[in-house]
VOBA-1610 file (N, C-alpha, C; in pm, whole numbers, padded with zeros to 5 digits, always signed):
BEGIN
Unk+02616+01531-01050Unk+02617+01557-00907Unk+02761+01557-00857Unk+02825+01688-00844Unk+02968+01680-00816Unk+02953+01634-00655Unk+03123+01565-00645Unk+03097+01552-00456Unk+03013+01431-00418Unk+03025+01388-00333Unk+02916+01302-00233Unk+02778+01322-00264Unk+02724+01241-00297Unk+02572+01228-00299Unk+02510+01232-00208Unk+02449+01299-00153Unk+02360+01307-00034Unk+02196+01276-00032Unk+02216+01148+00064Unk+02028+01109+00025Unk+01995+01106+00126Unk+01832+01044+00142Unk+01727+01028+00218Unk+01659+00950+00202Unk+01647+00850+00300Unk+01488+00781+00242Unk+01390+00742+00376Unk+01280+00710+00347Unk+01137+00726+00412Unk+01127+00591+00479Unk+01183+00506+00400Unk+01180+00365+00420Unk+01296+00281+00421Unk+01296+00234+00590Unk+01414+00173+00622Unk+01456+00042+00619Unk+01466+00006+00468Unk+01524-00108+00440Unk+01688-00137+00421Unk+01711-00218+00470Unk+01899-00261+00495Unk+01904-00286+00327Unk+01819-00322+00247Unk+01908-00345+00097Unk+01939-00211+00075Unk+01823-00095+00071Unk+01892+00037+00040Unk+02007+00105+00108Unk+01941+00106+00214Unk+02041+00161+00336Unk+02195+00115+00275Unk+02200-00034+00313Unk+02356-00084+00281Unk+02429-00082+00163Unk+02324-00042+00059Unk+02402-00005-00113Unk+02469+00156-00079Unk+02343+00254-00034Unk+02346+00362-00043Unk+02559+00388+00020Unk+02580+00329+00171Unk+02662+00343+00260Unk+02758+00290+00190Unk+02772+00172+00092Unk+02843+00100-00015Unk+02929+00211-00048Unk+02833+00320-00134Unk+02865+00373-00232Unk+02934+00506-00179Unk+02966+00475-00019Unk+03033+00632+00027Unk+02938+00775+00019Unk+02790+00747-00008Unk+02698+00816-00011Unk+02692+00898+00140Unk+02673+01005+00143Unk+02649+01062+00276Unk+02477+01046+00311Unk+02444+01041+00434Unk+02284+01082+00495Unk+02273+01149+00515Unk+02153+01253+00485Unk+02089+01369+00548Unk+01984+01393+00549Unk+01902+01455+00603Unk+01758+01430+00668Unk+01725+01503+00605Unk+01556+01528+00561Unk+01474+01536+00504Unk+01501+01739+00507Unk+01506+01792+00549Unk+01474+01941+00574Unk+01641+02001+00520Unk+01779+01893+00525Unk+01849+01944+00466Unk+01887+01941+00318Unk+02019+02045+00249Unk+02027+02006+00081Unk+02017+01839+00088Unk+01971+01785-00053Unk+01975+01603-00052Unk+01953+01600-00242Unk+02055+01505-00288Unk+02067+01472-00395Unk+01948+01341-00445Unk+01926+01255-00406Unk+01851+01160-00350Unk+01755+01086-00284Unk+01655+01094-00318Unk+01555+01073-00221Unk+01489+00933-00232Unk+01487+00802-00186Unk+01428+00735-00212Unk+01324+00732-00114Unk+01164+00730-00188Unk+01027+00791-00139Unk+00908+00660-00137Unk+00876+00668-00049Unk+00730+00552-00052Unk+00698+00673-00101Unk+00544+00572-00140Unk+00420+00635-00258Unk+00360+00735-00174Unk+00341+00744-00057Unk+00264+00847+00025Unk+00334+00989+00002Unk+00513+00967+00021Unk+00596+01110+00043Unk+00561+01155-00133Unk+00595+01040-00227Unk+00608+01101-00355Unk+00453+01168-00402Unk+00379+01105-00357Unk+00214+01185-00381Unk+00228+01353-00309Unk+00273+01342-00196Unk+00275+01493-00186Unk+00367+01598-00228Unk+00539+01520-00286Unk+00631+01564-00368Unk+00559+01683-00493Unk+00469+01570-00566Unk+00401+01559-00677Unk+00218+01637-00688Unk+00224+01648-00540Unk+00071+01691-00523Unk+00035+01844-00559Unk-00085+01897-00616Unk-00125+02012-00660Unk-00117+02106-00596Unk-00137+02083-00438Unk-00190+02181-00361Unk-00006+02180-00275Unk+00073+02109-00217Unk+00176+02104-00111Unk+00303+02071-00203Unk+00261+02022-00298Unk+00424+01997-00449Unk+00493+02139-00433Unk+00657+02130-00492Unk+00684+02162-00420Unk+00819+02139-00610Unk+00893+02224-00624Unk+01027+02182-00762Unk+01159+02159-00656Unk+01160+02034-00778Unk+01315+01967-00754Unk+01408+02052-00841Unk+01503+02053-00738Unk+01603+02133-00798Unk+01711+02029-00938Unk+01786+02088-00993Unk+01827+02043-01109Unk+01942+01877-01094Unk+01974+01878-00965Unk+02071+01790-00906Unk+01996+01722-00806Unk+01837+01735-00791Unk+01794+01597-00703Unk+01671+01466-00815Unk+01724+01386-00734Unk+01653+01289-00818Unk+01573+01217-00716Unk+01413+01105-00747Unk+01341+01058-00715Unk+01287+00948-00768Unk+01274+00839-00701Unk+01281+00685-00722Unk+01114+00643-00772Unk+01042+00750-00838Unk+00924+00751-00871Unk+00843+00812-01003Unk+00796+00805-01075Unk+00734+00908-01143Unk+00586+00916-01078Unk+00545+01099-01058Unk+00457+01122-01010Unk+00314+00996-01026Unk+00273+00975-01127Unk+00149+00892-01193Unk+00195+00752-01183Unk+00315+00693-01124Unk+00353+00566-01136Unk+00256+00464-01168Unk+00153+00477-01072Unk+00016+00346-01052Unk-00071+00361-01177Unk-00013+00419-01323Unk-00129+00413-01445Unk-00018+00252-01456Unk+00070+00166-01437Unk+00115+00046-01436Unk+00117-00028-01318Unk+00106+00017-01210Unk+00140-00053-01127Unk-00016-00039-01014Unk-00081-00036-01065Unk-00254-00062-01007Unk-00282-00150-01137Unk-00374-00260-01090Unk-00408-00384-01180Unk-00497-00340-01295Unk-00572-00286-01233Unk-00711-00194-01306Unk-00668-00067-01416Unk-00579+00012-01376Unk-00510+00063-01476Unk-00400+00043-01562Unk-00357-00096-01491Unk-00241-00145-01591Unk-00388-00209-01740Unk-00466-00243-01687Unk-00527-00342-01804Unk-00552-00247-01887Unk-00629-00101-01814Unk-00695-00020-01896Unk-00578+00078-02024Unk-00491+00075-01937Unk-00383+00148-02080Unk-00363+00019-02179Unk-00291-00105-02130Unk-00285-00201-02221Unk-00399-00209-02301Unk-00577-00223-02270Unk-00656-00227-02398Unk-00659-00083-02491Unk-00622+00034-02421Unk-00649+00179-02525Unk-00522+00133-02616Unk-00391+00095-02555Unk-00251+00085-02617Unk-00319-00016-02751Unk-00394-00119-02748Unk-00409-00219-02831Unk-00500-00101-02984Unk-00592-00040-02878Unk-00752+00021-02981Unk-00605+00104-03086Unk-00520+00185-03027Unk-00456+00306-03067Unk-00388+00220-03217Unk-00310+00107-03179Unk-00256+00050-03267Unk-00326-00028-03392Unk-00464-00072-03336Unk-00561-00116-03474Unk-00595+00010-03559Unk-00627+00114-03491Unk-00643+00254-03559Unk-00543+00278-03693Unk-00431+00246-03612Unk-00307+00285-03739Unk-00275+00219-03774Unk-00356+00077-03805Unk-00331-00015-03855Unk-00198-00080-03883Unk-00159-00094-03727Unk-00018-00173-03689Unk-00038-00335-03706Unk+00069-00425-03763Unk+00059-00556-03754Unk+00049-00599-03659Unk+00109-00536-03558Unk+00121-00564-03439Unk-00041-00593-03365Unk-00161-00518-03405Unk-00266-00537-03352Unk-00370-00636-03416Unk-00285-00724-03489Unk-00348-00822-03591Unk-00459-00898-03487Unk-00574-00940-03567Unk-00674-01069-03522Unk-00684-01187-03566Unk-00686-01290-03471Unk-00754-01440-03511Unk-00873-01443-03593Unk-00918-01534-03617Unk-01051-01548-03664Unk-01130-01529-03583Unk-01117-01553-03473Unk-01208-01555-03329Unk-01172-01377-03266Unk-01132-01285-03338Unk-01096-01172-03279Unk-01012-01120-03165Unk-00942-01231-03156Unk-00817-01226-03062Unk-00742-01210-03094Unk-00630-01095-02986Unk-00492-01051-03041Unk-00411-01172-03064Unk-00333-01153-03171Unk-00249-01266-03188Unk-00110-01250-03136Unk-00042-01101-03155Unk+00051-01064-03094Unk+00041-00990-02917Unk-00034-00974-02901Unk-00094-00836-02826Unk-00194-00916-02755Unk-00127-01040-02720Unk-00264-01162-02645Unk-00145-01147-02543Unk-00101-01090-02429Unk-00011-01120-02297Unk-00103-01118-02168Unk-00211-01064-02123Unk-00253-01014-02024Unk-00426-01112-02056Unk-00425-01202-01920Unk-00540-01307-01933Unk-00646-01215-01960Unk-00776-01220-02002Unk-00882-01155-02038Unk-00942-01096-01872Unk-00948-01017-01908Unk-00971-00920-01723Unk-01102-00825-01754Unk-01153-00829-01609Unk-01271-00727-01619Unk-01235-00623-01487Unk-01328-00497-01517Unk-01302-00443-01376Unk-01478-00437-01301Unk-01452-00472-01185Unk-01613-00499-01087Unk-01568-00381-01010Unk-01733-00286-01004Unk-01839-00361-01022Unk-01859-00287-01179Unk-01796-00212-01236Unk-01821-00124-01332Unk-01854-00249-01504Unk-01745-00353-01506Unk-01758-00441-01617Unk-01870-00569-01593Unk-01939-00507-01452Unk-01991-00710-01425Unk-02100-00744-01527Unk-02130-00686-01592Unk-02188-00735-01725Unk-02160-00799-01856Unk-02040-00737-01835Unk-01943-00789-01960Unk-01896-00921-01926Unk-01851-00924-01766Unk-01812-01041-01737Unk-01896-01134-01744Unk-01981-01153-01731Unk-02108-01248-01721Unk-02126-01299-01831Unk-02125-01218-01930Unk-02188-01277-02062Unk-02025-01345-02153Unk-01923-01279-02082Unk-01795-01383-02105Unk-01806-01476-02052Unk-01833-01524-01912Unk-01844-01669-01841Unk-01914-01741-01874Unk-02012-01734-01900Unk-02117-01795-01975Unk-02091-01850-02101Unk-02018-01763-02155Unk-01947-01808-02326Unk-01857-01969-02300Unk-01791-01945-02145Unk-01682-02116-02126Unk-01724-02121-01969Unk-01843-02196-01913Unk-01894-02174-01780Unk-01798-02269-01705Unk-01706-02365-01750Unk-01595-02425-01678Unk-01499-02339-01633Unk-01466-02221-01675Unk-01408-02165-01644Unk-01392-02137-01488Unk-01210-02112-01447Unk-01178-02069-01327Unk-01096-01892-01344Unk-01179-01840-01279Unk-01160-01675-01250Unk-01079-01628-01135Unk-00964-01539-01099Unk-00925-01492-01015Unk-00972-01382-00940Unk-00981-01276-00847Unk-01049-01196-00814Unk-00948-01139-00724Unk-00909-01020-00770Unk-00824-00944-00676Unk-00838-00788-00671Unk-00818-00715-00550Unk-00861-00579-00520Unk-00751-00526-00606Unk-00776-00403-00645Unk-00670-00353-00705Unk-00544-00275-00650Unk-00571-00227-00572Unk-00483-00170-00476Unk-00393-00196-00390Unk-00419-00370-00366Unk-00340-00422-00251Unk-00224-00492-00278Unk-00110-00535-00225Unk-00010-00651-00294Unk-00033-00773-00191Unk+00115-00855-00193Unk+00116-00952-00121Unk+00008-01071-00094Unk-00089-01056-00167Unk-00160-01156-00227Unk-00292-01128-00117Unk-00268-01036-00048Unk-00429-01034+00000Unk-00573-00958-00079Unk-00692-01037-00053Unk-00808-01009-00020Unk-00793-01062-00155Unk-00729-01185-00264Unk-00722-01267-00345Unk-00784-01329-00365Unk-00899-01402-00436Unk-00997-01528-00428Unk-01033-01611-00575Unk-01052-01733-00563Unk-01067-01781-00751Unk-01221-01800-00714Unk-01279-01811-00778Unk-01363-01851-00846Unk-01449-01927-00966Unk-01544-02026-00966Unk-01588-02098-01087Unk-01724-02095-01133Unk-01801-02031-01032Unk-01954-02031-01043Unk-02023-01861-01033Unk-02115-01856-01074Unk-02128-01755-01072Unk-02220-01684-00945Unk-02217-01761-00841Unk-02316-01790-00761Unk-02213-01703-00624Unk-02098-01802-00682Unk-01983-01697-00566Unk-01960-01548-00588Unk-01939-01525-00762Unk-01957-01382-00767Unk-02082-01306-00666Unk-02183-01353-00699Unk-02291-01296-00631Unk-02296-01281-00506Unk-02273-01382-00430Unk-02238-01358-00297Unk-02150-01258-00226Unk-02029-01243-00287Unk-01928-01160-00263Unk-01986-01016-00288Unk-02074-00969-00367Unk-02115-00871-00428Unk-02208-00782-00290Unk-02264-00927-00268Unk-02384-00908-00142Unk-02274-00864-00002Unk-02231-00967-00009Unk-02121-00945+00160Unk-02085-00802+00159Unk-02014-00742-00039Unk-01908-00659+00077Unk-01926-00534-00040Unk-02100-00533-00066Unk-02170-00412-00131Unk-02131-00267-00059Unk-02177-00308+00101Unk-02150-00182+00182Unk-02036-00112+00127Unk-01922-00249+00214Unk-01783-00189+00219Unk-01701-00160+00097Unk-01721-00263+00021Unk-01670-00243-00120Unk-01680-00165-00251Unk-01840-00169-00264Unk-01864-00087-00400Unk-01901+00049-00361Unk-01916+00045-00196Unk-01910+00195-00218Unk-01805+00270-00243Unk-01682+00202-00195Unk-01579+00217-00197Unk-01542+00276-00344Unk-01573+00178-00437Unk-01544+00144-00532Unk-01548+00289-00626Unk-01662+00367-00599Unk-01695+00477-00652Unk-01615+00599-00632Unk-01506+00543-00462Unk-01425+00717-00499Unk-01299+00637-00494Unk-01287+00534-00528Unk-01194+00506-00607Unk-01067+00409-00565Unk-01134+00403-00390Unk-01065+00316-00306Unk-01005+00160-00325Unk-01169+00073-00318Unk-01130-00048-00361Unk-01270-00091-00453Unk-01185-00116-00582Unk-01255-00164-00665Unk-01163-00307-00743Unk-01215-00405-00767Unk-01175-00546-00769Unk-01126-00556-00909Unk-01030-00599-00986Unk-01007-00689-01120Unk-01035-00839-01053Unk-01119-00864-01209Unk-01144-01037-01227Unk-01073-01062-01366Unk-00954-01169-01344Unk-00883-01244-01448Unk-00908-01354-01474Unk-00907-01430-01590Unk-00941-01608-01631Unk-00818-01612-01567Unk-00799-01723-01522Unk-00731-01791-01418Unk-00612-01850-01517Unk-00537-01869-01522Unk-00425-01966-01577Unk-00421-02035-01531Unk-00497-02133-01563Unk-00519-02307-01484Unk-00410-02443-01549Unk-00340-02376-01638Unk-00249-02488-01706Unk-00120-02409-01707Unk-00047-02434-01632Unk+00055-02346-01607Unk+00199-02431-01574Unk+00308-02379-01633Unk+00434-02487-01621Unk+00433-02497-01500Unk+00441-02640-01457Unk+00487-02686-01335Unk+00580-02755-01364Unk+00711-02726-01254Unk+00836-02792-01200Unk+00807-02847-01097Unk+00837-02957-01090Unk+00817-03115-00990Unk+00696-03113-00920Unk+00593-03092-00999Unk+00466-03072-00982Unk+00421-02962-00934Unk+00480-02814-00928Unk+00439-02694-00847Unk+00435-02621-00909Unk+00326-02490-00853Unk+00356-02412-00949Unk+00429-02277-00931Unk+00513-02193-01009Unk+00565-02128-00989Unk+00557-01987-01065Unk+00621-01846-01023Unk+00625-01756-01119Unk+00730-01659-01159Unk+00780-01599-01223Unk+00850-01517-01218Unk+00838-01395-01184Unk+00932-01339-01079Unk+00988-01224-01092Unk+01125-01118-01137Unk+01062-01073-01196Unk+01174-00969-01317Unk+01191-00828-01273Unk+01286-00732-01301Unk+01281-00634-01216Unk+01350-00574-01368Unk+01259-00398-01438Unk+01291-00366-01492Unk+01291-00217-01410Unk+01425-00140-01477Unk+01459+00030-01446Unk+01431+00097-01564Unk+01337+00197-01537Unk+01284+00255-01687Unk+01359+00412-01612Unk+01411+00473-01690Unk+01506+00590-01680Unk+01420+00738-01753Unk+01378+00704-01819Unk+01253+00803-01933Unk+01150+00704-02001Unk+01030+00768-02015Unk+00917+00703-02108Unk+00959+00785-02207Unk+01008+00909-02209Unk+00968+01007-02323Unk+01180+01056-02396Unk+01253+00955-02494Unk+01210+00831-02532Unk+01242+00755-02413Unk+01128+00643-02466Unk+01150+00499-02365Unk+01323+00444-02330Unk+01367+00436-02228Unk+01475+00405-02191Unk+01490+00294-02045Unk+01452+00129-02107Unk+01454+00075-01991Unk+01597-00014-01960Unk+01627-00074-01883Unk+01765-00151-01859Unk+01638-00335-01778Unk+01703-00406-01845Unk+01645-00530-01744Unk+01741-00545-01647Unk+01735-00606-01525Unk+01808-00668-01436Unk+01840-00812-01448Unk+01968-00849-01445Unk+01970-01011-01468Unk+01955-01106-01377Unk+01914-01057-01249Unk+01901-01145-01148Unk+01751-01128-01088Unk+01640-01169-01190Unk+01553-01240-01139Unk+01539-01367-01052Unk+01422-01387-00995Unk+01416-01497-00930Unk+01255-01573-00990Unk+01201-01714-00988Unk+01115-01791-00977Unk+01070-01795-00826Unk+00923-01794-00780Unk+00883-01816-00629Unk+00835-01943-00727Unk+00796-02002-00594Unk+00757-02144-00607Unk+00642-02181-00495Unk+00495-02237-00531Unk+00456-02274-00442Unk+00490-02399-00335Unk+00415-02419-00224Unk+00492-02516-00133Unk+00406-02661-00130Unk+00245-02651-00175Unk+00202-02768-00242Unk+00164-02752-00369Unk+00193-02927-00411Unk+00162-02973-00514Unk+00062-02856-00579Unk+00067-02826-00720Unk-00042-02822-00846Unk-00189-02893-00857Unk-00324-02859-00843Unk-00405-02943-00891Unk-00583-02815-00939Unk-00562-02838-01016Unk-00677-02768-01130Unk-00840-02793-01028Unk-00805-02888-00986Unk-00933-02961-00898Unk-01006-02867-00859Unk-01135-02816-00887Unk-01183-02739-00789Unk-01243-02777-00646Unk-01214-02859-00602Unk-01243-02863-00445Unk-01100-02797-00389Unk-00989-02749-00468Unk-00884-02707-00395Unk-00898-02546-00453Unk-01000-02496-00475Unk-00978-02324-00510Unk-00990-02265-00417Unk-00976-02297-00266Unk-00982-02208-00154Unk-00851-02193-00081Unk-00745-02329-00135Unk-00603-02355-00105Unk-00524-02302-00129Unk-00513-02162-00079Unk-00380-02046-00177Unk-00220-02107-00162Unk-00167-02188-00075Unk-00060-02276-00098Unk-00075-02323-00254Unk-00154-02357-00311Unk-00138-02451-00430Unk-00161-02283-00572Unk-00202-02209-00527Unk-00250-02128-00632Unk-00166-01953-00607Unk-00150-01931-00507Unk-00047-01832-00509Unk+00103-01843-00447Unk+00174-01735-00553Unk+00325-01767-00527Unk+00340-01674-00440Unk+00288-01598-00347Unk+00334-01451-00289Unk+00423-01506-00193Unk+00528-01489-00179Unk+00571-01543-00079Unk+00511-01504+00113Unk+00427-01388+00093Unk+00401-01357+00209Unk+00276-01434+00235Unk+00226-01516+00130Unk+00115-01643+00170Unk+00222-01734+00160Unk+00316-01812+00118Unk+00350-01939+00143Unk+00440-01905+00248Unk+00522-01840+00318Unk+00590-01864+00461Unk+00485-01904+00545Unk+00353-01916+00545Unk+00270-01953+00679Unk+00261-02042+00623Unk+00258-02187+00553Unk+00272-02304+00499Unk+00350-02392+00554Unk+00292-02518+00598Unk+00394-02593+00743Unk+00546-02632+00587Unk+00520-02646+00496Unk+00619-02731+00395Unk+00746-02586+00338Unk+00705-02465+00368Unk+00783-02334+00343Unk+00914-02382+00375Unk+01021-02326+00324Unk+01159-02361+00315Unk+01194-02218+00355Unk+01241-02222+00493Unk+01319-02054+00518Unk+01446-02039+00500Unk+01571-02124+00411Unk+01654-02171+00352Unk+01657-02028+00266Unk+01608-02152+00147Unk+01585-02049-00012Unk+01451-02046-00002Unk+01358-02028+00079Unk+01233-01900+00040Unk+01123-01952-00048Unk+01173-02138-00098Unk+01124-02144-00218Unk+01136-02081-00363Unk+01225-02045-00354Unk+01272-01981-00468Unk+01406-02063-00592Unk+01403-01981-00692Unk+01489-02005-00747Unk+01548-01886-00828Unk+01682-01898-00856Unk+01714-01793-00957Unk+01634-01832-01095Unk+01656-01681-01180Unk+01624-01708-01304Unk+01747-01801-01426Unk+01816-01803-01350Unk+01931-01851-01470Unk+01942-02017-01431Unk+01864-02017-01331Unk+01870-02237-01293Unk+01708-02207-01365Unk+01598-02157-01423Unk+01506-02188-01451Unk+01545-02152-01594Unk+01629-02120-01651Unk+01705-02148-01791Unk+01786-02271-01825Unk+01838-02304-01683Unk+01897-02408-01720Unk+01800-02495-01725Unk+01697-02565-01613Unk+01632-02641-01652Unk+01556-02632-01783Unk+01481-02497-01849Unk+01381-02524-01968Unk+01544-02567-02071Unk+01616-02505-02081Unk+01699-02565-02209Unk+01707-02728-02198Unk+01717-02834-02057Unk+01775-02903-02075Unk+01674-03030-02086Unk+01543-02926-02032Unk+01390-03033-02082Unk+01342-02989-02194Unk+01303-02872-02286Unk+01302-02790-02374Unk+01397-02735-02465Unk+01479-02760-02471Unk+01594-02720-02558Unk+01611-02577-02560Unk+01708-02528-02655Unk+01780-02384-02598Unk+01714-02343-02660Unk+01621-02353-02806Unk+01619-02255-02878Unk+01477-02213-02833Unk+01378-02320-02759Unk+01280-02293-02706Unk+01275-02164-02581Unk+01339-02206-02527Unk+01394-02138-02425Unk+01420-01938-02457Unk+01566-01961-02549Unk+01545-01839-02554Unk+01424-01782-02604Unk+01335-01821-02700Unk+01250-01765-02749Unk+01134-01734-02631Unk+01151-01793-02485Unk+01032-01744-02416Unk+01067-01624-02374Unk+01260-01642-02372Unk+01234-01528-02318Unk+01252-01379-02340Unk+01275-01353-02477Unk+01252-01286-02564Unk+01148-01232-02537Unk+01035-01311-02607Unk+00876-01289-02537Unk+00872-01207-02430Unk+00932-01246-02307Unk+00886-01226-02194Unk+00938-01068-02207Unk+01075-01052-02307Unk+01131-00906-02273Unk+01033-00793-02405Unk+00989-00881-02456Unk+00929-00847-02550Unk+00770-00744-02460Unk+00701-00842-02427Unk+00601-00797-02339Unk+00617-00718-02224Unk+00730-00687-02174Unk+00798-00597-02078Unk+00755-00404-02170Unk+00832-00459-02296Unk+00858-00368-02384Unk+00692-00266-02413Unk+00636-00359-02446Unk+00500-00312-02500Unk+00395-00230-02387Unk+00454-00325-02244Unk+00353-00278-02137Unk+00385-00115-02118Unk+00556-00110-02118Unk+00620+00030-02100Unk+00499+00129-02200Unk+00518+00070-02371Unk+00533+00099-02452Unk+00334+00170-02451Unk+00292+00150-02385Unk+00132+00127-02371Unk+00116+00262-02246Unk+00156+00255-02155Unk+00208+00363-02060Unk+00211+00468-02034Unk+00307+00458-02129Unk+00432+00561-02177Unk+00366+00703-02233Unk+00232+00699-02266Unk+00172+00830-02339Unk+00107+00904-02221Unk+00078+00846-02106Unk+00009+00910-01987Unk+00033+00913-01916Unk+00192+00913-01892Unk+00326+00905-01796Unk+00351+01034-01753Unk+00375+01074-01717Unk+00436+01243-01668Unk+00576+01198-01668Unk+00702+01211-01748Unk+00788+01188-01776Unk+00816+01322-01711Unk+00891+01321-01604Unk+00997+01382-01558Unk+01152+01367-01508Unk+01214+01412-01529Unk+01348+01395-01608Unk+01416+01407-01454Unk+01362+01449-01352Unk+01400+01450-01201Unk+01349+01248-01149Unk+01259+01213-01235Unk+01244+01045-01160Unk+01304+00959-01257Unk+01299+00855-01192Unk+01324+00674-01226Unk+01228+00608-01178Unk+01202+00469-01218Unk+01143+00372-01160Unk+01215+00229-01202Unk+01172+00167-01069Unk+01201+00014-01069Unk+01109-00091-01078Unk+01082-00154-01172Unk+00968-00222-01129Unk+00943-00380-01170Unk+00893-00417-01063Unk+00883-00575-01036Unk+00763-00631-01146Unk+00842-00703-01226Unk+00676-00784-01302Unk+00699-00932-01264Unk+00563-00977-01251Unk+00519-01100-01225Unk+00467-01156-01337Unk+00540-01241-01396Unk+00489-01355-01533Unk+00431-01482-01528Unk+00377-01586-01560Unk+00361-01660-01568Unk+00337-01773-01683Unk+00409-01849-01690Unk+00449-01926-01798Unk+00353-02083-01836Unk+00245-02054-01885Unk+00209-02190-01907Unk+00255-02289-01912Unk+00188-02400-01991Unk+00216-02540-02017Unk+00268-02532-02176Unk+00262-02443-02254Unk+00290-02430-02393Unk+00399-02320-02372Unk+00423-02343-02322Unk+00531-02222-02269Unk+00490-02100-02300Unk+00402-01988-02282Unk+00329-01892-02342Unk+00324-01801-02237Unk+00418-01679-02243Unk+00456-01548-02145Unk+00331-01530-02042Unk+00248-01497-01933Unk+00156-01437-01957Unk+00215-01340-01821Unk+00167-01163-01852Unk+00194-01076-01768Unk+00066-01048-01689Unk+00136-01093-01551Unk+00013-01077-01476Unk-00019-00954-01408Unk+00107-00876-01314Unk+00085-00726-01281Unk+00201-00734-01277Unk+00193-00593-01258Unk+00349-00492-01195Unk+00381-00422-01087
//
């Protein structure tokens, strides 16, 4: 791109805005030439759409790939991760090795998930298999931790089914809102009794080959009460989600630091309770499972050489210190 870069974007956030102006970048509005476009999902759907799409010329670029949400919808992140797993037992990769109990041994990152209402059979006869069990329940479509709920009985599934049959499963059929249910990570590292998670921010440049960069300045959210497995507290999203847009309404929220932490003080602490070598090895793991999710993806990607993406994963780190990828 000889000259000044000339962008646009849809969405007026001061982090972009003030990098873009950083960089001596010029503005220009949507209808003039523009090198640049950074696009919410609505503009890039019609960028990308059959009927109003529209070719990028050879010198503009876009902060999206058309199909982004086969990773970043819950329901289709699981569903490429299990074909990614079937593809690799096929060709009999080590990588898709089994326990005795038929569990991935390598290829175990992502808690056991169903999709409702289409799997609620499957799920059932899994709950039943460990009826102590605590379940998460989240729409697939939404972020920021709403329309979120745990669960332990199967009595609540049912109910929920009843309430929001109308609104929900009809829904569900053209494709609107249909729910993932995850086993819950109920033993999960807690720091000074809380629990917390990571966020990681990877730039994938091409799927087709894979070309990602990590960012080194992750952060840990942190909830604002105490940890407790208890189920009389599964209705308490203070104790069970990190979103930060549920813990700022929390009287104990810190509008300081956010509750947060960097990732490199949550290195320092595991090395100095855990030692280093523990340490690096989680997080290896963790870049490891970054790798595979791409790597799982990556075949039903529309790799176009006009986008990028950025994307936020949320991990969570047990009590055995054990990666687990929750979405993206």
């Amino acid at each position: 791109m000889a000259g000044k870069v000339k962008w646009v974007t849809d969405i007026e956030k001061s982090v972009l805005i003030n990098n873009f102006e950083k960089r001596g970048w010029i503005q220009v509005t949507e209808s003039e030439e523009w090198n640049f476009y950074w696009m919410s999902i609505q503009t890039i759907r019609n960028v990308f759409s059959v009927d109003t799409g529209y070719r990028l010329s050879d010198d503009q670029m876009v902060n999206h790939f058309p199909n982004h949400y086969e990773l970043t919808r819950k329901d289709l992140m699981i569903k490429n991760i299990k074909r990614y797993r079937k593809e690799l037992e096929k060709e009999g990769s080590p990588l898709a090795e089994k326990d005795e109990n038929g569990k991935h041994i390598y290829l175990d990152f992502v808690p056991v998930t169903f999709m409702l209402p289409s799997d609620y059979n499957l799920f059932v006869e899994e709950f039943r298999k460990s009826p102590l069990s605590t379940w998460i329940m989240k729409p697939c479509g939404k972020a920021q931790g709403k329309g979120i709920f745990l669960i332990n009985k199967l009595s609540q599934i049912k109910k929920w089914s009843r309430d929001s049959r109308t609104s929900t499963f009809v829904a569900a059929s053209s494709g609107k809102e249909a729910y993932v249910i995850s086993l819950y990570i109920d033993n999960p590292l807690l720091i000074g009794g809380k629990k917390f998670d990571l966020r990681l921010y990877v730039l994938v440049t091409t799927y087709r080959p894979l070309k990602c960069y990590m960012y080194k300045l992750g952060f840990c959210r942190f909830c604002t009460v105490k940890y407790t497995p208890s189920t009389s507290e599964l209705d308490n999203m203070f104790v069970h989600l990190t979103n930060v847009a549920i813990q700022k309404h929390g009287d104990d929220y810190n509008h300081v630091h956010g509750g947060k932490w960097t990732v490199s003080n949550l290195r320092l602490y595991l090395e100095s309770t855990r030692g280093k070598e523990v340490t690096s090895r989680l997080f290896d793991q963790i870049h490891w499972i970054m790798v595979q999710s791409l790597k799982a993806v990556a075949p039903v990607m529309n790799n176009d050489k006009h986008c990028f993406e950025c994307y936020g994963y949320d991990i969570i780190i047990d009590d055995k210190l054990k990666p687990w990828l929750i979405e993206v």
